[in-house]
BAPATI-979112 format. One record per residue (C-alpha): residue in three letters; residue number from 1; x, y, z. Coordinates in nm, 3 decimals. Layout:
<pases>
   rest    nr         x         y         z
    ALA   NUM         X         Y         Z
...
</pases>
This chain:
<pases>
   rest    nr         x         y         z
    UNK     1    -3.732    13.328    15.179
    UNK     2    -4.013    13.350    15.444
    UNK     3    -4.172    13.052    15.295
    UNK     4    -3.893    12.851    15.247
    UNK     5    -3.835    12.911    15.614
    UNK     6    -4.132    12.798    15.735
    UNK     7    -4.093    12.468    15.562
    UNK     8    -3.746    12.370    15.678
    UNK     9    -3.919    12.468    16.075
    UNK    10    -4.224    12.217    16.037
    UNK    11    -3.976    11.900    16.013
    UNK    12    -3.845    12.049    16.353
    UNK    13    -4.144    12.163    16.548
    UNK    14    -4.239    11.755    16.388
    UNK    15    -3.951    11.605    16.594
    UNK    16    -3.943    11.869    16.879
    UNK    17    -4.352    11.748    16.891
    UNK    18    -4.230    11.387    16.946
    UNK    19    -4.000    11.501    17.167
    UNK    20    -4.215    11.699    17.356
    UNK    21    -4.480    11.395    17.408
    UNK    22    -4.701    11.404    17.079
    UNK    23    -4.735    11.023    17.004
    UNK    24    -4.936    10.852    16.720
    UNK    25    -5.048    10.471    16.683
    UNK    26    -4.889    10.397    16.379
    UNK    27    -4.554    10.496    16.492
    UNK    28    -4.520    10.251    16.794
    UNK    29    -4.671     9.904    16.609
    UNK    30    -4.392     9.983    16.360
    UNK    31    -4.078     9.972    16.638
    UNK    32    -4.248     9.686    16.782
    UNK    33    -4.250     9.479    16.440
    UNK    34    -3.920     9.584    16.363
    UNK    35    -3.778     9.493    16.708
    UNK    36    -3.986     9.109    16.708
    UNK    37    -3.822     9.063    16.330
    UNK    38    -3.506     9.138    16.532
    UNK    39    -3.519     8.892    16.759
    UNK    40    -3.648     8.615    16.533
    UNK    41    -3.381     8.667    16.333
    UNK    42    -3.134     8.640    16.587
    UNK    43    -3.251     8.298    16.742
    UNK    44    -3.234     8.121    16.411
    UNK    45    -2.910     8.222    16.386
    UNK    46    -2.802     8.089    16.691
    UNK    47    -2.615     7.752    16.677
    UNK    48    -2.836     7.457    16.913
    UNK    49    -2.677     7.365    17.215
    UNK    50    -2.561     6.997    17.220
    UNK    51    -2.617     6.854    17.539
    UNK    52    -2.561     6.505    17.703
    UNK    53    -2.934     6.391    17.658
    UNK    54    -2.938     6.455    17.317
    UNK    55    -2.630     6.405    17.109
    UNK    56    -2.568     6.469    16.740
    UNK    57    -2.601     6.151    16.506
    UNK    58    -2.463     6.249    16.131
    UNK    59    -2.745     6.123    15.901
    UNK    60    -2.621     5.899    15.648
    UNK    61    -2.770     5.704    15.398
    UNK    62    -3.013     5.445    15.464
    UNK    63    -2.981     5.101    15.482
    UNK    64    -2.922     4.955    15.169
    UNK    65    -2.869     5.268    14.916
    UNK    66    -2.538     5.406    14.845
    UNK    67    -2.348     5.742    14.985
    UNK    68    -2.475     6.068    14.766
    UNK    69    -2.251     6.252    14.590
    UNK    70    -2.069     6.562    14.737
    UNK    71    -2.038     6.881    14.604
    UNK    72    -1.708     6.860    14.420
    UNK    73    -1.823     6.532    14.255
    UNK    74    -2.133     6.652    14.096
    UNK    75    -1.897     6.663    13.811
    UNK    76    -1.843     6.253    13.784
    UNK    77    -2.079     5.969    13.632
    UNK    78    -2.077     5.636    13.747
    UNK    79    -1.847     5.407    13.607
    UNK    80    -1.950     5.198    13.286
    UNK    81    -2.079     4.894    13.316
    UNK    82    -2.128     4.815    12.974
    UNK    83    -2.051     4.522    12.819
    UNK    84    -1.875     4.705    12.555
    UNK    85    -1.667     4.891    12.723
    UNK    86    -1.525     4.583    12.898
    UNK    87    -1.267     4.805    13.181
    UNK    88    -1.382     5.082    13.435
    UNK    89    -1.381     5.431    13.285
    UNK    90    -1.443     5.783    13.426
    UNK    91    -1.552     6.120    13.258
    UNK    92    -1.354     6.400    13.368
    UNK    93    -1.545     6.689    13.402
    UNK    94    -1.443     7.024    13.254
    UNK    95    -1.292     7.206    13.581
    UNK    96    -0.924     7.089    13.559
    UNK    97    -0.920     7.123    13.958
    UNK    98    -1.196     6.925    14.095
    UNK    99    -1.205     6.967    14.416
    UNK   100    -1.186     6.638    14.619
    UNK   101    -1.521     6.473    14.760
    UNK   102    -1.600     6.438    15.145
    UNK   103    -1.582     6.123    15.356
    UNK   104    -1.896     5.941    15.303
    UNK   105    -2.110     5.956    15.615
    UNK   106    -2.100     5.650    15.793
    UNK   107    -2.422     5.450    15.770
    UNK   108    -2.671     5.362    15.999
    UNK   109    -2.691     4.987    16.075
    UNK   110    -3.108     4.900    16.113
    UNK   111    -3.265     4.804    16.385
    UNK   112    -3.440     4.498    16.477
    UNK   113    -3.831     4.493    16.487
    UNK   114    -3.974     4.696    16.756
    UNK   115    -4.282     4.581    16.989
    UNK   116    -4.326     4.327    17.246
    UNK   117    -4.271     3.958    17.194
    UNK   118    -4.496     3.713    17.064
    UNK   119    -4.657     3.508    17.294
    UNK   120    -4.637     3.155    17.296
    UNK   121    -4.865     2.940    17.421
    UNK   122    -4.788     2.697    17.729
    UNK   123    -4.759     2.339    17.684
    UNK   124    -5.065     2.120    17.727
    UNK   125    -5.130     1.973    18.071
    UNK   126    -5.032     1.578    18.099
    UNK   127    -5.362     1.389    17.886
    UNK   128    -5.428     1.726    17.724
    UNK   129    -5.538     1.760    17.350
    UNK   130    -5.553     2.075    17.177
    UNK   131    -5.804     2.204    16.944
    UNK   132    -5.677     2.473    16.753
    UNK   133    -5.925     2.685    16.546
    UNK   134    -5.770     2.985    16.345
    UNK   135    -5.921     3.288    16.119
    UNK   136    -5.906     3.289    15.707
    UNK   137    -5.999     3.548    15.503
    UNK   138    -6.305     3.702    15.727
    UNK   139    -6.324     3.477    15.980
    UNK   140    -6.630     3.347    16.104
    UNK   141    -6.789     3.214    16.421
    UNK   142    -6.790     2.812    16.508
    UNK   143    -7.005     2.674    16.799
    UNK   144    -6.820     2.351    16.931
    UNK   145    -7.023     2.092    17.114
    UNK   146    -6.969     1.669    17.212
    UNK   147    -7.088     1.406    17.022
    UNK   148    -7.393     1.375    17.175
    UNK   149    -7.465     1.771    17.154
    UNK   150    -7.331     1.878    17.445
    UNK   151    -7.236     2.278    17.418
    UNK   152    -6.852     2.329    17.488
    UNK   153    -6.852     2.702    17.369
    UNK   154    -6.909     2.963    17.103
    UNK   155    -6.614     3.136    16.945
    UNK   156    -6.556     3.411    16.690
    UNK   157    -6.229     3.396    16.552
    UNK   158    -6.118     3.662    16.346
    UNK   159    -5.950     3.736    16.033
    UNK   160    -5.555     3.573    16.134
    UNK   161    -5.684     3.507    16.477
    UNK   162    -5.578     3.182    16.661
    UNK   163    -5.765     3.043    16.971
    UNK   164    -5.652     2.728    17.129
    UNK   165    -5.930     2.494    17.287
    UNK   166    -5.780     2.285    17.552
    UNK   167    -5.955     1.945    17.679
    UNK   168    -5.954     1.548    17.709
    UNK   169    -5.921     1.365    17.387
    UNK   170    -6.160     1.254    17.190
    UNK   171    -6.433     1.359    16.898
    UNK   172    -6.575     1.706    16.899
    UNK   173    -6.831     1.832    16.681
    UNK   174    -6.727     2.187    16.482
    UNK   175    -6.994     2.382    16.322
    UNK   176    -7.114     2.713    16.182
    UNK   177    -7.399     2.867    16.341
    UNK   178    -7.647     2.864    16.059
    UNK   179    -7.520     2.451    15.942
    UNK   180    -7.770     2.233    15.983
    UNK   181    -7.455     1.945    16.011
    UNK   182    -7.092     1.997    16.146
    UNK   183    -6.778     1.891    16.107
    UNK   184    -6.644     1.604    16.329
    UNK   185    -6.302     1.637    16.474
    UNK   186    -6.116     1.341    16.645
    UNK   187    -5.880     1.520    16.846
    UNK   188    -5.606     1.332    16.919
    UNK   189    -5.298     1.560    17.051
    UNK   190    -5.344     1.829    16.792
    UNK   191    -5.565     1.936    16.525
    UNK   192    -5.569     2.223    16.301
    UNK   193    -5.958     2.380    16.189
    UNK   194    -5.971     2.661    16.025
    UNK   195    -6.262     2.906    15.961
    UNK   196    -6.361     3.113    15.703
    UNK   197    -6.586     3.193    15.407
    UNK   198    -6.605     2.851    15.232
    UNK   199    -6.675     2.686    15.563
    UNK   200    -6.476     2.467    15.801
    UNK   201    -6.176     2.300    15.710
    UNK   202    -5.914     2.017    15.870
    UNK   203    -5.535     2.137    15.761
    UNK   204    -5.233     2.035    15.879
    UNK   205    -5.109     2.099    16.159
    UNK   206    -4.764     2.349    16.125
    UNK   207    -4.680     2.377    16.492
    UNK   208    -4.770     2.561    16.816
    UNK   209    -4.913     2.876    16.736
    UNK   210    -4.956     3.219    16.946
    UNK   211    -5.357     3.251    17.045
    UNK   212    -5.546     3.272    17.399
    UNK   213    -5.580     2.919    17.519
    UNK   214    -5.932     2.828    17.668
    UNK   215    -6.007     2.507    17.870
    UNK   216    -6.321     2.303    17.704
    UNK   217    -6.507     2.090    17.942
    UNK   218    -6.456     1.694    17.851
    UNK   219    -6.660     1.518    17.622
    UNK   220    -6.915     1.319    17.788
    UNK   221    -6.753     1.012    17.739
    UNK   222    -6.463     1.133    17.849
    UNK   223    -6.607     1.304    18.109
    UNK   224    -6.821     0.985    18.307
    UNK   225    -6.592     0.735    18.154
    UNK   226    -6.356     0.697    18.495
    UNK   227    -6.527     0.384    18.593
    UNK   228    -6.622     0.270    18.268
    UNK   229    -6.305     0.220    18.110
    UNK   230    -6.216    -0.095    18.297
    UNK   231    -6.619    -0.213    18.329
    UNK   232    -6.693    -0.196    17.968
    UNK   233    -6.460    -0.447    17.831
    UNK   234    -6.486    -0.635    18.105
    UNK   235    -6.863    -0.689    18.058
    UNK   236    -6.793    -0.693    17.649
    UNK   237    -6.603    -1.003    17.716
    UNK   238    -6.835    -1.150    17.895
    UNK   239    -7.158    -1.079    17.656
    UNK   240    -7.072    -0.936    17.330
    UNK   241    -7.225    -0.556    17.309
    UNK   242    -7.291    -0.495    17.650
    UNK   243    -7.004    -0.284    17.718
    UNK   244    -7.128    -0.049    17.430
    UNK   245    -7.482    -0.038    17.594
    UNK   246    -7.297     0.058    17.908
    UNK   247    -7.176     0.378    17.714
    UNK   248    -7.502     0.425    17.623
    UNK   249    -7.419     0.338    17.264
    UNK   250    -7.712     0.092    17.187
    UNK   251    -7.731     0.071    16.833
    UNK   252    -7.332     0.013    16.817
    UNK   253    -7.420    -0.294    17.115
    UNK   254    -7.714    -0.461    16.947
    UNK   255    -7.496    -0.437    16.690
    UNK   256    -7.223    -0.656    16.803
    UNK   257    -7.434    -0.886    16.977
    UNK   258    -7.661    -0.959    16.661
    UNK   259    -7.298    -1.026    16.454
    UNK   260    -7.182    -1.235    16.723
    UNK   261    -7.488    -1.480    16.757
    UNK   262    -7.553    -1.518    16.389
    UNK   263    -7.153    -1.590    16.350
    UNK   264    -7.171    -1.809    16.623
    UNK   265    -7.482    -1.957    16.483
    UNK   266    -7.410    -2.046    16.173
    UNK   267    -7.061    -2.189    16.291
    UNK   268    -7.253    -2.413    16.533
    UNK   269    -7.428    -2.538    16.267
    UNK   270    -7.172    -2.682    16.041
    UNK   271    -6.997    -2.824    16.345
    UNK   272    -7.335    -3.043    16.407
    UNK   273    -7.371    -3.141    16.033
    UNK   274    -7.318    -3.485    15.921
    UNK   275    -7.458    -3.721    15.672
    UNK   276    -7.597    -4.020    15.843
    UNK   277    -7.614    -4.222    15.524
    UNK   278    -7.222    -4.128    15.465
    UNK   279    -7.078    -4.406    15.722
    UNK   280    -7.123    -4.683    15.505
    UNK   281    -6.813    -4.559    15.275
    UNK   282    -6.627    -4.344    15.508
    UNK   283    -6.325    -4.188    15.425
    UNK   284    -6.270    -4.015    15.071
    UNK   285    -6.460    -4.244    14.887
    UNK   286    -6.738    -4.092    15.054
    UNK   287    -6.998    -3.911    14.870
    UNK   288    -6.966    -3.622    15.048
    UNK   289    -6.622    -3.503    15.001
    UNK   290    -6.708    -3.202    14.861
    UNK   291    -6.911    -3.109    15.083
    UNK   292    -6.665    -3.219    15.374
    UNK   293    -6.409    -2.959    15.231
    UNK   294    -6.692    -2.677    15.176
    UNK   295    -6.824    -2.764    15.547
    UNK   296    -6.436    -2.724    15.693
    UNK   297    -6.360    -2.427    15.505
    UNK   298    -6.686    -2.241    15.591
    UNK   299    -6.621    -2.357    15.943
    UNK   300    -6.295    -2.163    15.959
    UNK   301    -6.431    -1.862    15.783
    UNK   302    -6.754    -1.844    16.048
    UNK   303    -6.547    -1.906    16.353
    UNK   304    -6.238    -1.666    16.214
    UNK   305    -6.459    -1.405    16.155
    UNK   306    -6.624    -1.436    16.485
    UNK   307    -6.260    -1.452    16.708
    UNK   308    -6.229    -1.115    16.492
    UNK   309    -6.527    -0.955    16.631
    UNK   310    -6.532    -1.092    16.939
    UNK   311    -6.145    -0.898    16.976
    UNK   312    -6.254    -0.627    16.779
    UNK   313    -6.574    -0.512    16.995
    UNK   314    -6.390    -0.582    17.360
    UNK   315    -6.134    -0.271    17.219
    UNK   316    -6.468    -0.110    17.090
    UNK   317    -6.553    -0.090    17.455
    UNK   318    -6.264     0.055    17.618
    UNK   319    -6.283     0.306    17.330
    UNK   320    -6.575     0.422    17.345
    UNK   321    -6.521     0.480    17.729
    UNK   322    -6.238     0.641    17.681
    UNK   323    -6.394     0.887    17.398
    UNK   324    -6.174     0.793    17.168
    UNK   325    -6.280     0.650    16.818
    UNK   326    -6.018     0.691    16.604
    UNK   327    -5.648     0.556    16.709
    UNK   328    -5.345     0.690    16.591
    UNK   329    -5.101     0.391    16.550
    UNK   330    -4.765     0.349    16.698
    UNK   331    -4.585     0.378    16.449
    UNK   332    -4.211     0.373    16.641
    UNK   333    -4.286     0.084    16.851
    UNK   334    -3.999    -0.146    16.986
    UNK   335    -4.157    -0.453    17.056
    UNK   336    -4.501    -0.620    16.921
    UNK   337    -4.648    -0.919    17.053
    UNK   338    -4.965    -1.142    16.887
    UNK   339    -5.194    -1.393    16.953
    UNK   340    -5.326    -1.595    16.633
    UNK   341    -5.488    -1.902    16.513
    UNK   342    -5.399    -2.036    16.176
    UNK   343    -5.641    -2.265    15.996
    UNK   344    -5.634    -2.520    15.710
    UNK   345    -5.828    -2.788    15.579
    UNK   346    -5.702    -3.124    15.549
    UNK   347    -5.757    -3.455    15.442
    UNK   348    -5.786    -3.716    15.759
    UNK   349    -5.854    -4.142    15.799
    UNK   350    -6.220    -4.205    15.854
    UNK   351    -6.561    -3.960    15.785
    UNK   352    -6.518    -3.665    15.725
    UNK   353    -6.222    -3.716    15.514
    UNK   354    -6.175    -3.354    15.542
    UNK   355    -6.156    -3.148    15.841
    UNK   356    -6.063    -2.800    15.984
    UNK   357    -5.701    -2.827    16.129
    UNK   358    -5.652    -2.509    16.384
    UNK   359    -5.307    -2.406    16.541
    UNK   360    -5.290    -2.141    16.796
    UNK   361    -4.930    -1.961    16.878
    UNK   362    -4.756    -1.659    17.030
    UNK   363    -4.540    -1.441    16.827
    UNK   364    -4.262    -1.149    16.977
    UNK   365    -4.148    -0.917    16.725
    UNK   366    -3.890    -0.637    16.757
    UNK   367    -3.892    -0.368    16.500
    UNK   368    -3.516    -0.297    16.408
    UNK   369    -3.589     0.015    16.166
    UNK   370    -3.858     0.181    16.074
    UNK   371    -4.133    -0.065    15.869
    UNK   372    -3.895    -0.364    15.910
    UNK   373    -3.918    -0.611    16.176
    UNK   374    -3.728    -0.936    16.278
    UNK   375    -3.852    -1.192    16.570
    UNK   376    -3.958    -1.558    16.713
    UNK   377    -4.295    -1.647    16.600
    UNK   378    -4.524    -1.904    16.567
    UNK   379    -4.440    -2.034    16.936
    UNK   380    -4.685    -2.321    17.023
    UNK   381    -4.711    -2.700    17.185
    UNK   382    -4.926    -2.939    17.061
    UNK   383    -5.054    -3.292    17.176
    UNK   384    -5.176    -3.586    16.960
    UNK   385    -5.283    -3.968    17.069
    UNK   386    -4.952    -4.108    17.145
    UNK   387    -4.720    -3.754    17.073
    UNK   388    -4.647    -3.434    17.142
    UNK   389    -4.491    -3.128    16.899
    UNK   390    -4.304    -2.833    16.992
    UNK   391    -4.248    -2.553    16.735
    UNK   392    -4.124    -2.184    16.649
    UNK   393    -3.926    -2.020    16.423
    UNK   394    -3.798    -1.673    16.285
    UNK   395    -3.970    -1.443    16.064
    UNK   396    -3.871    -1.156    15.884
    UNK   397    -4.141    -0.865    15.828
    UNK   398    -4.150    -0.558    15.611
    UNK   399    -4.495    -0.278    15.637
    UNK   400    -4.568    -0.180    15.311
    UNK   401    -4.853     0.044    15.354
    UNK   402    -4.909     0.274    15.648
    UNK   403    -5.282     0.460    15.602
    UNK   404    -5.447     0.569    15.894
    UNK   405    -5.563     0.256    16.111
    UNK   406    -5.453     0.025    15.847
    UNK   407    -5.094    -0.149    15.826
    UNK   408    -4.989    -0.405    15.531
    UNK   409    -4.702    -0.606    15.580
    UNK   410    -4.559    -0.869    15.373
    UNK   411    -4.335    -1.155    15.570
    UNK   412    -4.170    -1.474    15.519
    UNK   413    -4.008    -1.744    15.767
    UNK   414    -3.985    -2.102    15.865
    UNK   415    -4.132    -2.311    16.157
    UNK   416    -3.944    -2.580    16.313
    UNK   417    -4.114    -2.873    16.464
    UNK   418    -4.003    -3.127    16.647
    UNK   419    -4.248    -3.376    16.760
    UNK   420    -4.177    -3.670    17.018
    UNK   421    -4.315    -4.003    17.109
    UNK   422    -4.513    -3.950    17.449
    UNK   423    -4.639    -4.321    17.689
    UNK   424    -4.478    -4.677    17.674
    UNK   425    -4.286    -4.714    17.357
    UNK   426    -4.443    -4.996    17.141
    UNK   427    -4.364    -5.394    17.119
    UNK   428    -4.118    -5.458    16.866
    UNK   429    -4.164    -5.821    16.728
    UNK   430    -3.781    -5.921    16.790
    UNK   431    -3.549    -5.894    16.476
    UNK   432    -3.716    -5.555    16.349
    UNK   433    -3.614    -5.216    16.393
    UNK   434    -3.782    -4.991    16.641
    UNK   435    -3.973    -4.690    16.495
    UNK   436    -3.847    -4.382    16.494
    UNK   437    -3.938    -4.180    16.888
    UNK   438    -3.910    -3.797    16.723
    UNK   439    -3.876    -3.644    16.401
    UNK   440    -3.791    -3.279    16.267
    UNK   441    -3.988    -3.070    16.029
    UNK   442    -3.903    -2.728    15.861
    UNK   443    -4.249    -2.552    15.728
    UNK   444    -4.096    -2.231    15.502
    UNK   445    -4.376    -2.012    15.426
    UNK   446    -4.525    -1.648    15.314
    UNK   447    -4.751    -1.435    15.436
    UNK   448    -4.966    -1.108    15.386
    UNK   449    -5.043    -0.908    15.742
    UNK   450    -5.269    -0.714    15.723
    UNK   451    -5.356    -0.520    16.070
    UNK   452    -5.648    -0.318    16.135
    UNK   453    -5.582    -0.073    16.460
    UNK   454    -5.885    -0.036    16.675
    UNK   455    -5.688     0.159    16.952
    UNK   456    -5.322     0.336    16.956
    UNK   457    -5.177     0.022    17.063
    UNK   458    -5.395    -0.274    16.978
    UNK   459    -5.534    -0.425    16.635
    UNK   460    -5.687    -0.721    16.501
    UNK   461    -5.505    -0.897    16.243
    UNK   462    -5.575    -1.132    15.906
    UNK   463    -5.297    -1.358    15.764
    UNK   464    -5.327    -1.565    15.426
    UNK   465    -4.998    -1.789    15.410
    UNK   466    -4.869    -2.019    15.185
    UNK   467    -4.660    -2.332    15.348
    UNK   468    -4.501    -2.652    15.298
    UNK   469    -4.359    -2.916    15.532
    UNK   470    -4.031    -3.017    15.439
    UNK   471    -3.828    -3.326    15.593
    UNK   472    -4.121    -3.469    15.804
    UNK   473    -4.518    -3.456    15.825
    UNK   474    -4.611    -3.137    16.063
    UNK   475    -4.865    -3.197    16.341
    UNK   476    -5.135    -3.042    16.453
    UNK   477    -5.349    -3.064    16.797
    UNK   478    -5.539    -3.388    16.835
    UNK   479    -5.498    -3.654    16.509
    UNK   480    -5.433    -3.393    16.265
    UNK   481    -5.137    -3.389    16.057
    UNK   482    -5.017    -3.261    15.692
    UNK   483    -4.841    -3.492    15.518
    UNK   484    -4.464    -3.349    15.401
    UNK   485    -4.416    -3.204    15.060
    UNK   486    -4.804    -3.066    15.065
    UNK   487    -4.841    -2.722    14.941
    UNK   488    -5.097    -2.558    15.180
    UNK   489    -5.317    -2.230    15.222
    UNK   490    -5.373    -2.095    15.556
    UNK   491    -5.584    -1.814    15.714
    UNK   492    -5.459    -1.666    15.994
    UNK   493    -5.655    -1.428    16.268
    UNK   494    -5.582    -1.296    16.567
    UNK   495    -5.441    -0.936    16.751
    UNK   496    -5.122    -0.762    16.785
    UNK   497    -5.017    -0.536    17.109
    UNK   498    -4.703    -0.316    17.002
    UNK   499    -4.481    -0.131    17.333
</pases>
């Protein structure tokens, strides 16, 4: 009893210990774990406070996938789409009392892409070309320099990078650092390079593209050629080549001037070459026909070719002062005008039987639709012992061929000549009939143009036509004149301006 006693008291004199101020360690972490477990417990609980800078959105599905299933549809399959079933069907599920599914949350519509704009580059100043290099694959680094080897600027340009190089047109040399050679550019408004492992390329040109834009300095033709762009052809007119040496291009003027003086040469010296032994049987009966008709014909080859050069190296000139080799052709022109000299040979009274017959005329052609042109051509006047001839006529023209600098057209028309008695008319022994004071000729014919561009808005041009002059005899300058009915070839040269 004593014992069981003095059990029961220890559990008191325990608590009347705590009570009394007897404290251990272990006691107190336990209350204070069991009263932060509390707390936790209660502020999860808690519902968040909705408040006016952050409302609720209900998630819903995203864009493009449909609603999930609710609880009290877990039950249900999609419907059957097979072909065999050929109707909608649904499974019911084993609980007679499904319970109905929820509203489907509404969706959320997407959003458009995030970020700032893309830049776009600004227009190009007034007589502005653009150079624009861009990245592929790796990239690479290009070093851009004039013609003659002028440095305009390194760039690396980066995998999808675009940088736009901004300066006067002309030719611009594009290279790797490490190539011996580069690549050379005419830069005309725009062109596209791109850089990358297998080297330096030319591609089309898709559009304006986003990239820093950096203003190159000018070429150096380009750059000194403010006074030289009106001197040049001015002094290539007047000496053949010299306007090239004034751009300091003096293989390109020797060049010229060599062509010109052998053309010129060699057409001098078939003008000055006559049998002297041939004027005892002049005429056809000659014995040198043949060689009349050789000498006539390789006259108007020689002095063809050289009206061709002669044109051909005054544009030279201006391009080259300008910086600007290769022209882009005006394709949508509205009006064209040219300058030309068609040559035959034909036969004549007297030694040589045979001789070069030359007509120079004016032509004005406005292109209707694209390729196809209609206009007067052929314009000229023409005197002759005793005469004079006025002609012109239409002529319709279609381009075949458009490549680069060179245009092919194919044409066909018809001069009209009418050519009047000039002076005193003639006696007439009395009871004859007067001759005839002015007669009418028709010449159909058909041509080949072909047009070689040596700036945007200028070319030289060669013309073989076929003719024949119907009705009456057609004249040409001076005695010449092809009788009516004769089938003739003629070469045509000469240049064409287009507005």
């Amino acid at each position: 009893m004593d014992r069981r006693r003095r059990v029961a008291a220890e559990p008191r004199a325990a608590a009347g210990g705590r009570r009394s101020g007897h404290w251990t360690p272990g006691q107190g972490r336990a209350y204070n774990r069991r009263v932060l477990r509390c707390a936790l417990i209660v502020a999860l609980a808690a519902p968040p406070a909705a408040g006016p800078s952050a409302p609720g959105v209900p998630w819903g599905p995203l864009p493009g996938q449909p609603a999930p299933l609710s609880e009290g549809a877990k039950g249900q399959v999609p419907a059957d789409m097979s072909p065999g079933t050929g109707a909608l069907e649904q499974v019911r599920t084993d609980s007679p009392a499904a319970p109905a599914s929820e509203a489907p949350a509404p969706r959320l519509e997407p959003m458009g892409p995030s970020g700032p704009a893309p830049v776009v580059a600004p227009p190009p100043e007034p007589g502005e070309a653009t150079l624009e290099l861009s990245g592929a694959g790796q990239g690479g680094q290009v070093i851009v320099t004039s013609p003659r080897g002028k440095l305009l600027g390194s760039y690396a340009v980066g995998p999808g990078q675009t940088i736009l190089l901004r300066g006067a047109p002309g030719e611009y040399v594009v290279r790797s650092p490490g190539a011996p050679h580069g690549l050379v550019v005419p830069v005309l408004e725009r062109t596209h390079v791109q850089v990358g492992p297998a080297g330096l390329a030319v591609v089309r040109d898709e559009g304006p593209s986003p990239g820093p834009v950096v203003r190159i300095g000018r070429t150096a033709a380009a750059r000194d050629g403010n006074w030289r762009r009106p001197v040049a052809p001015i002094l290539s007119a007047l000496v053949p080549g010299l306007g090239q040496m004034v751009n300091r291009e003096y293989a390109r003027g020797a060049g010229f001037l060599l062509g010109a003086m052998s053309l010129g040469a060699g057409a001098l010296g078939l003008a000055l070459t006559r049998d002297p032994s041939d004027a005892a049987t002049p005429g056809a009966h000659g014995r040198t026909f043949a060689a009349d008709v050789v000498g006539a014909a390789g006259l108007g080859l020689l002095t063809g070719g050289l009206h061709l050069l002669y044109m051909a190296q005054v544009m030279d000139a201006y391009a080259g002062a300008i910086g600007k080799r290769t022209p882009k052709p005006h394709t949508r022109h509205k009006l064209s005008l040219e300058l030309r000299r068609m040559a035959t040979v034909g036969m004549r009274a007297g030694d040589p039987a045979a001789q070069l017959y030359a007509d120079w005329n004016v032509g004005v052609l406005g292109q209707v639709a694209p390729r196809f042109s209609v206009g007067l051509t052929d314009l000229g006047l023409k005197f002759g012992p005793g005469r004079a001839a006025l002609q012109g006529g239409p002529r319709l023209q279609y381009r075949v061929l458009e490549r680069g600098r060179v245009w092919l057209s194919l044409a066909a028309g018809a001069i009209v000549q009418g050519a009047f008695a000039s002076g005193a008319p003639p006696a007439v022994p009395e009871g004859e009939e007067p001759p005839r004071t002015a007669v009418v000729a028709a010449i159909p014919y058909g041509q080949l143009d072909l047009r070689l561009f040596i700036l945007d808005r200028w070319s030289i041009d060669i013309v073989p036509r076929v003719s024949a002059p119907l009705g009456a005899a057609r004249y040409y300058r001076g005695d010449g004149a092809i009788p009516k009915h004769a089938v003739t070839l003629e070469l045509g040269t000469g240049l064409g301006v287009y507005f």
